[in-house]
C-alpha positions as CSV (number, residue, x, y, z in Angstrom):
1,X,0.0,0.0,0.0
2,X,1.4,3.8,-1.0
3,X,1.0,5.7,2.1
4,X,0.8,10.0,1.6
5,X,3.0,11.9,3.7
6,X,0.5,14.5,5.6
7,X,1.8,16.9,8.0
8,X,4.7,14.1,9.4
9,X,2.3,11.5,9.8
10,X,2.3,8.3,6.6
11,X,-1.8,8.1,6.0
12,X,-3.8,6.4,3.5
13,X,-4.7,8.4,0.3
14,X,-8.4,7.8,1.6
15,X,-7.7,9.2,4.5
16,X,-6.1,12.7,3.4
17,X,-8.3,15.1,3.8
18,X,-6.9,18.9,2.2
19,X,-8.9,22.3,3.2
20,X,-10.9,23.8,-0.5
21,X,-9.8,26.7,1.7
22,X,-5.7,26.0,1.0
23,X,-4.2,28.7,-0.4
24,X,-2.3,26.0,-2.0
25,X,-5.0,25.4,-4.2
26,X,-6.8,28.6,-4.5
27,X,-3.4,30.3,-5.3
28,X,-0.9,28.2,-6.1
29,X,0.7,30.2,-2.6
30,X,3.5,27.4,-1.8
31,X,6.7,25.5,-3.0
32,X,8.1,22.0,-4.1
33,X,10.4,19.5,-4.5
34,X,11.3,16.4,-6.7
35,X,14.2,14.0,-5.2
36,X,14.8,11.0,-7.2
37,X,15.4,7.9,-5.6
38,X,17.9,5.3,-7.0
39,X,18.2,1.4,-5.1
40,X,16.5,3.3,-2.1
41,X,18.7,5.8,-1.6
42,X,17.4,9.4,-2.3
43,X,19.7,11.3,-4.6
44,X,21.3,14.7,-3.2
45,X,19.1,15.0,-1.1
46,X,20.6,17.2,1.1
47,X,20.7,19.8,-1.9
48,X,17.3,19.8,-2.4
49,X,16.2,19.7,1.0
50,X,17.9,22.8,1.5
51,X,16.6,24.4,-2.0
52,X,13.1,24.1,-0.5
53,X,13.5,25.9,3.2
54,X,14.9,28.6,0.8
55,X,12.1,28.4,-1.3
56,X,9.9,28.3,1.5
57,X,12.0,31.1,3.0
58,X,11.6,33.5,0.1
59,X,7.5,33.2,0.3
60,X,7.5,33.6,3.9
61,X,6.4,30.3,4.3
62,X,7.8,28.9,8.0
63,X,8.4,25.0,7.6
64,X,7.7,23.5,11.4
65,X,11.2,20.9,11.5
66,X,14.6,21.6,11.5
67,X,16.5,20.0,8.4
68,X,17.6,16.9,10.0
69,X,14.1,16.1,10.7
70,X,12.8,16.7,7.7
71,X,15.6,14.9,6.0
72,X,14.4,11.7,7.9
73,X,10.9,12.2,7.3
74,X,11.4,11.6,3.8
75,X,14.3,9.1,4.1
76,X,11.3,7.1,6.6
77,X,8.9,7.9,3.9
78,X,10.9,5.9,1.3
79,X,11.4,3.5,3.2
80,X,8.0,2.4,4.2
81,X,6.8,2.8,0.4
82,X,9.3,0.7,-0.3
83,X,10.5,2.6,-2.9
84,X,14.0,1.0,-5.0
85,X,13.4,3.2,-8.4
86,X,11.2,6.2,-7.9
87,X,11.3,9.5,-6.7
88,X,9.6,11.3,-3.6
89,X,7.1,14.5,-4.6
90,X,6.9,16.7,-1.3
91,X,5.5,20.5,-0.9
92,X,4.0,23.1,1.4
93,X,1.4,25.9,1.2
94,X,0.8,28.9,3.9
95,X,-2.1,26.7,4.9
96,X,-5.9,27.4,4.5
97,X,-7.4,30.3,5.6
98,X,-10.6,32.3,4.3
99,X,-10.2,33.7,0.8
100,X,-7.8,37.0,0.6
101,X,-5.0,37.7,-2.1
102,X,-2.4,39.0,1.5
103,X,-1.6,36.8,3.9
104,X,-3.7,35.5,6.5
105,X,-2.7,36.6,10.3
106,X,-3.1,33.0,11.6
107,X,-2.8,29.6,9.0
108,X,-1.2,26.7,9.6
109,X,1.8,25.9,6.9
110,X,0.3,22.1,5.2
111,X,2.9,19.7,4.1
112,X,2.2,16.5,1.5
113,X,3.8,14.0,-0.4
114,X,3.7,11.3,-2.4
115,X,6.5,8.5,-3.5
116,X,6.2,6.4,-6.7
117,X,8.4,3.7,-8.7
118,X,9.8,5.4,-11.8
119,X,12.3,4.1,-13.7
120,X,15.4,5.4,-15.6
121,X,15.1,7.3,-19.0
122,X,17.8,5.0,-20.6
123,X,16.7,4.2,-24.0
124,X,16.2,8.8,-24.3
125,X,19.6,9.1,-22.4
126,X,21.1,6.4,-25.1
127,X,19.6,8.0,-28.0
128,X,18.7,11.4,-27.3
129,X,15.3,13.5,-27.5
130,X,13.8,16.5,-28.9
131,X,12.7,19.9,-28.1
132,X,11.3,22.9,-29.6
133,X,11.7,27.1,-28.6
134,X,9.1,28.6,-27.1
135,X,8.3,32.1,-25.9
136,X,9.2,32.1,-21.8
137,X,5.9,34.0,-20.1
138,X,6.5,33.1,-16.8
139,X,7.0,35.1,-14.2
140,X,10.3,37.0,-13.0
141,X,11.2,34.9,-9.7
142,X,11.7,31.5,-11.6
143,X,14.7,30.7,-8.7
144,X,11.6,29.8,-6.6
145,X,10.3,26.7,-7.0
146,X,6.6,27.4,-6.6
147,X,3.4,25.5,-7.4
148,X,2.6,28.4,-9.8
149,X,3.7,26.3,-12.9
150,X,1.2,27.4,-15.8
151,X,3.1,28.9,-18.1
152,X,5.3,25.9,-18.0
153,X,2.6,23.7,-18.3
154,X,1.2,25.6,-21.5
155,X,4.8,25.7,-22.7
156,X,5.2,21.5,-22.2
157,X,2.0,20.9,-23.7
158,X,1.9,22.8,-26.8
159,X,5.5,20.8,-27.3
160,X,4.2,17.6,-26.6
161,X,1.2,18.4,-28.9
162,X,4.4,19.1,-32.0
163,X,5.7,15.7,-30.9
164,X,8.8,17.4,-29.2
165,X,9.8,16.2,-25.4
166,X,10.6,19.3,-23.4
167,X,10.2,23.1,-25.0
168,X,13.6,25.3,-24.7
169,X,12.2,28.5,-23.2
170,X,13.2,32.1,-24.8
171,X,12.9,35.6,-23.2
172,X,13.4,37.8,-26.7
173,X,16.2,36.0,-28.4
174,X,18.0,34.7,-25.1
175,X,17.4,31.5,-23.8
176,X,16.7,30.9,-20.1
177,X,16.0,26.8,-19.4
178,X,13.3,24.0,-20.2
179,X,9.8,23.8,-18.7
180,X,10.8,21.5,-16.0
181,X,15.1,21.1,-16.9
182,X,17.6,23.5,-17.6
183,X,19.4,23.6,-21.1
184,X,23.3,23.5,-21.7
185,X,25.3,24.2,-25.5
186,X,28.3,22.4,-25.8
187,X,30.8,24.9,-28.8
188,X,33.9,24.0,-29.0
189,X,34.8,22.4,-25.8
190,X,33.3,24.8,-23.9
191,X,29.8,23.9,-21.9
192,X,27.3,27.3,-22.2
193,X,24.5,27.8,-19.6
194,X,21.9,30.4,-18.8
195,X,23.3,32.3,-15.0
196,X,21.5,31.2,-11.8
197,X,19.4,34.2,-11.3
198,X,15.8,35.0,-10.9
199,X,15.0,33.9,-14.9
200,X,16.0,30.3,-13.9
201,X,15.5,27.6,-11.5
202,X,19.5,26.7,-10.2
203,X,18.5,22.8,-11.1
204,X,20.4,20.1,-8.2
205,X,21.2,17.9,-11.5
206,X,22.7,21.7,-13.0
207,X,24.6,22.0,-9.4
208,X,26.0,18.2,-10.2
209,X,26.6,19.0,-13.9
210,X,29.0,21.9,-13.3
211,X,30.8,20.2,-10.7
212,X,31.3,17.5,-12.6
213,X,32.9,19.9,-15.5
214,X,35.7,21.0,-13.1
215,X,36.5,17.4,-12.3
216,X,36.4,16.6,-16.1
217,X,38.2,20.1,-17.0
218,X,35.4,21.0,-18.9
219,X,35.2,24.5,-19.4
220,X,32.1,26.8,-18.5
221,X,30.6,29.8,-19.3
222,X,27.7,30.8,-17.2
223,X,26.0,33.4,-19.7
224,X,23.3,34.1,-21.5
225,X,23.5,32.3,-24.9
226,X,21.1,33.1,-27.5
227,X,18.4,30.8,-30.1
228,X,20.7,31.4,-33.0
229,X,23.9,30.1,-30.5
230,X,21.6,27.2,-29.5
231,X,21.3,25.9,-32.9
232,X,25.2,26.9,-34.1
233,X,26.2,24.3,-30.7
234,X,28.3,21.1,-31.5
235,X,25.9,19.3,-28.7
236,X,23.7,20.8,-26.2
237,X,21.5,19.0,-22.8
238,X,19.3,19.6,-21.1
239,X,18.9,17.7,-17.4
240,X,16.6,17.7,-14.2
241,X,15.9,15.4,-11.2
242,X,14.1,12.8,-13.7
243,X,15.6,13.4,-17.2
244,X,19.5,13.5,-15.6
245,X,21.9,14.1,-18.4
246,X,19.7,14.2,-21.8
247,X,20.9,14.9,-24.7
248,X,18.6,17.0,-27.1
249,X,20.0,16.1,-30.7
250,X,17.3,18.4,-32.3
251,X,15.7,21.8,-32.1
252,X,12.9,22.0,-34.0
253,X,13.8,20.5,-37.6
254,X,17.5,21.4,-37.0
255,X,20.0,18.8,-36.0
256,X,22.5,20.0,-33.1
257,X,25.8,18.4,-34.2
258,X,25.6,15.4,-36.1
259,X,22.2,14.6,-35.0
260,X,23.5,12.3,-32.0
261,X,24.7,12.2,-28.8
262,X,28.1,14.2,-28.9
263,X,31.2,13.6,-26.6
264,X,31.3,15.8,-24.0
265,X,27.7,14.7,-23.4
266,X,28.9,11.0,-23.1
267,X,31.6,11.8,-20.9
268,X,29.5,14.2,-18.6
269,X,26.8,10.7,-18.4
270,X,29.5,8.5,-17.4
271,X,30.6,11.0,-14.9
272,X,26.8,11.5,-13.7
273,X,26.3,7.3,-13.2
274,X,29.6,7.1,-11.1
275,X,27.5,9.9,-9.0
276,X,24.7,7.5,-8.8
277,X,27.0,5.1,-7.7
278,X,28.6,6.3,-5.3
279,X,25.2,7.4,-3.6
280,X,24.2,4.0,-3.9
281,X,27.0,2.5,-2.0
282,X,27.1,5.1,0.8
C-alpha cells in the first residue's frame, strides 16, 4: 500500500483530507520538490532539502522541523513505500485560511507528499530526444520553485502536442532553461549555460553537472546564450531530477551536431552514473 506523507504523519490516500480553503490550491501560494530515488537511496538530497527551506524562505512560508528532521521524514517515507526506483514528490502551502490575495494573520503551513516507482530514461539518455523554442511568459522569480507552474505547463503541452519532449524556453532572443530542466550548448569544448538568477530555477542535477565539468576540466561559461547560438552548438543537454543528463539532438527541424549524442555529453553521463553510484553504496 502507497502511504501520503500528511503533515509528518504516513496516512492512506483515503484518509487525506486537504482544506478547498488552502491557499495551496486557490493560489498556487506554496513551494516543491522532486528527489529522485535510486536502489532506495534518495539522490542529493541534502541539496534539495535545502533548496526548498529557501524556497519556503523567500514566500514567507515557515516549515515547522529543523532540516535533519525533515531529511528523515522523507528518508522514513521511502522507506515504508518501499521505494527502490522512484522518486519522492513533497510541498507546502501557507495553509488554509478564508479567501484574501495577502496573507492570512493566523494559517497553519500544510505539508504532503507522495513517493512512486519510476524508472530510468535510458533508452532517451542512449539515444537522445527533442525539443522545440518557445516564448518564456513566466514570471520573473523563476529561482523559486513554486506551485505556480502554468506557463510551464502551457509551454510542455503545446510541445508535446508538436511531438517534441521538453520546450527550450526564450525571453526575446535569449534562452533561459526547459519547462521542468535546464538547457546547456556544448561549442567548441566549452559547456554554455543560462546564469543562476531569478529567470532560472539553479537545477540540483545543474549543481551536479558543473561540478562534474571541473572534475572533467570542462570549461564553463555561465552566460546568456542566444536561439541562434543554441542551434550553431556542437551538442547541447538539457537535465533535471528525472531526465539527468539528456541529450537533445534536435531543435525544431535542425540537427544540433551530427544529430546524435556528442562527446562531452557522453563523458558528462558516465561521470553522472559514477555519481549514482557512489550514492548508492554510501
Amino acid at each position: 500500500m502507497d502511504l501520503i506523507l500528511h503533515n509528518g504523519e504516513f496516512i492512506r490516500e483515503e484518509d487525506l483530507v486537504i482544506s478547498k480553503e488552502d491557499r495551496g490550491y486557490q493560489f498556487g501560494d506554496g513551494i516543491y520538490e522532486v528527489i529522485r530515488v535510486y536502489d532506495g537511496n534518495l539522490f542529493t538530497a541534502k541539496e534539495h532539502i535545502d533548496r526548498f527551506y529557501d524556497s519556503a524562505d523567500k514566500i514567507k512560508i515557515v516549515i515547522p522541523y529543523t532540516k535533519d528532521v525533515f531529511h528523515k521524514m522523507i528518508y522514513d517515507f521511502v522507506e515504508v513505500n518501499n521505494i527502490e526506483t522512484g522518486q519522492v514528490y513533497v510541498q507546502i502551502t501557507r495553509g488554509a485560511a478564508e479567501r484574501q490575495h495577502q496573507f492570512p494573520t493566523q494559517a497553519t503551513p500544510v505539508i504532503t507528499g507522495n513517493t512512486k516507482s519510476v524508472e530510468r530514461p535510458v533508452a532517451s539518455l542512449n539515444s537522445g530526444v527533442t525539443a522545440k523554442f518557445i516564448e518564456d511568459i513566466r514570471w520573473l522569480r523563476c529561482d523559486i520553485k513554486s506551485l505556480n507552474l502554468l506557463g510551464n505547463v502551457l509551454a510542455k503541452q503545446e510541445a508535446y502536442e508538436e511531438g517534441f519532449f521538453e520546450a527550450i524556453l526564450h525571453r526575446g532572443e535569449t534562452v533561459t532553461e526547459g519547462c521542468s530542466s535546464n538547457m546547456y550548448g556544448i561549442k567548441n569544448g566549452i559547456l554554455y549555460t543560462h546564469p543562476a538568477n531569478n529567470l532560472i530555477l539553479n537545477g540540483i542535477t545543474r549543481r551536479v553537472i558543473l561540478e562534474l565539468c571541473e572534475e572533467l576540466e570542462i570549461p564553463v561559461e555561465e552566460r546568456p546564450f542566444t536561439k541562434t547560438e543554441a542551434l550553431e552548438m556542437d551538442e547541447f543537454i538539457m537535465s533535471s531530477t528525472t531526465t539527468e543528463v539528456m541529450p537533445v539532438v534536435a531543435i525544431g527541424d535542425h540537427k544540433i551536431g551530427h544529430g546524435v549524442p556528442g562527446e562531452l555529453t557522453r563523458k558528462l553521463q558516465t561521470a553522472f552514473e559514477a555519481r549514482i553510484q557512489v550514492a548508492v553504496k554510501s
